[in-house]
Structures are given as C-alpha cells and as structure tokens.
C-alpha atoms as one frame of an Amber mdcrd trajectory, in Angstrom:
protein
 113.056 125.458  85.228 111.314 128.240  84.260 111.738 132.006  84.128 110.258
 132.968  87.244 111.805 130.838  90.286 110.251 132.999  92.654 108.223 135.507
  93.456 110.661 138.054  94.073 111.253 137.991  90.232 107.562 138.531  89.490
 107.507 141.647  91.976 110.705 143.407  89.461 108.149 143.022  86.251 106.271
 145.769  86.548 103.139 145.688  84.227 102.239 148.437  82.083 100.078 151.884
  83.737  96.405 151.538  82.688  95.989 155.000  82.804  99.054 155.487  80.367
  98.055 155.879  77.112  99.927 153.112  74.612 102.872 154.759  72.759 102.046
 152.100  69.520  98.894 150.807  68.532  99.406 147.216  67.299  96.719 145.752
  63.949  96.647 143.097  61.903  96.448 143.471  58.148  95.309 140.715  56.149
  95.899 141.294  52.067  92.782 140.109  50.113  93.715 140.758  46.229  96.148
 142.902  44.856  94.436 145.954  45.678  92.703 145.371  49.360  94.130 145.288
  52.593  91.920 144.970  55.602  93.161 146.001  59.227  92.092 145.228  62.592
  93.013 146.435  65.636  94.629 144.173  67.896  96.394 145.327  70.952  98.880
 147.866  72.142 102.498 148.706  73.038 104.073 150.802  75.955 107.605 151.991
  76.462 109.444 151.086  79.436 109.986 153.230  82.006 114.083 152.531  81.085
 113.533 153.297  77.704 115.060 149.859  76.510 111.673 148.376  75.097 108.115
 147.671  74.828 105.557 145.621  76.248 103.112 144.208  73.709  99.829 143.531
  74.668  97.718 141.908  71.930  93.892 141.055  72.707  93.706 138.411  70.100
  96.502 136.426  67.864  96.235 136.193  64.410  95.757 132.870  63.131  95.420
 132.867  59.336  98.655 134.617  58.100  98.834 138.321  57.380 101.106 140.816
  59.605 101.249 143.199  62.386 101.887 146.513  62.005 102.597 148.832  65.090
 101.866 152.854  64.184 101.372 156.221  66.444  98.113 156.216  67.741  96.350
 158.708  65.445  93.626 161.730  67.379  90.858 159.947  65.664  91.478 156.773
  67.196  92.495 158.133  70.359  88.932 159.948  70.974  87.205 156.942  69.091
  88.586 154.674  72.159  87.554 157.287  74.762  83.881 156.875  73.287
C-alpha cells in the first residue's frame, strides 16, 4: 500500500506558496580538477509553515556524481530571477 490511501491525506499536504520566496536555494557542484568547481542551480527549498522542515523542489537530478549544496538566496540572485 502506498502512502496516500486516500484523498483526504493528499488534501493535509499542503504544497509550497508560489508567491513565497524559497528560504534555500538548492545547486549542484560538480569538481573538475583540483582547483575548479562548477555550480548549477537546481531547485529550491521552503520552510514549513510548522517550522519542522523543508520541502525540496529540484527542477532536474543530478546524474553524474557531484553534490548539492543548499545556501541563502543571495540579492544578486534574487533580482537576477525577477529578470
């Protein structure tokens, strides 16, 4: 059986504002050589409203290795994803 056995458990999950801004700001960062690092945005995290976790939303999955790193969304970024 799964998780969801009806839809009265679907209704409680409550998915994340759109308008909310993300509290983390999820990338992947492959290492190429000892000196280069290359990182790629890749989705987004938002507290719950209970304050007892995040949802993760990634937009793609990395396949090839590497690691995700969630940080504070920066200004920069913030007005570079308004654009």
């Amino acid at each position: 059986m799964g998780r969801y056995n009806n839809t009265k458990d679907r209704e409680d999950e409550k998915a994340p504002e759109p308008k909310k801004a993300p509290q983390l700001i999820a990338y992947h960062v492959a290492e190429r050589g000892k000196d280069k690092s290359f990182w790629t945005r890749i989705g987004a995290a938002w507290d719950h409203d209970d304050g007892k976790g995040l949802t993760l939303q990634l937009d793609l999955v990395p396949v090839d290795g590497g690691r995700i790193v969630l940080r504070v969304p920066s200004e920069a970024a913030e007005q570079d994803a308004g654009k």
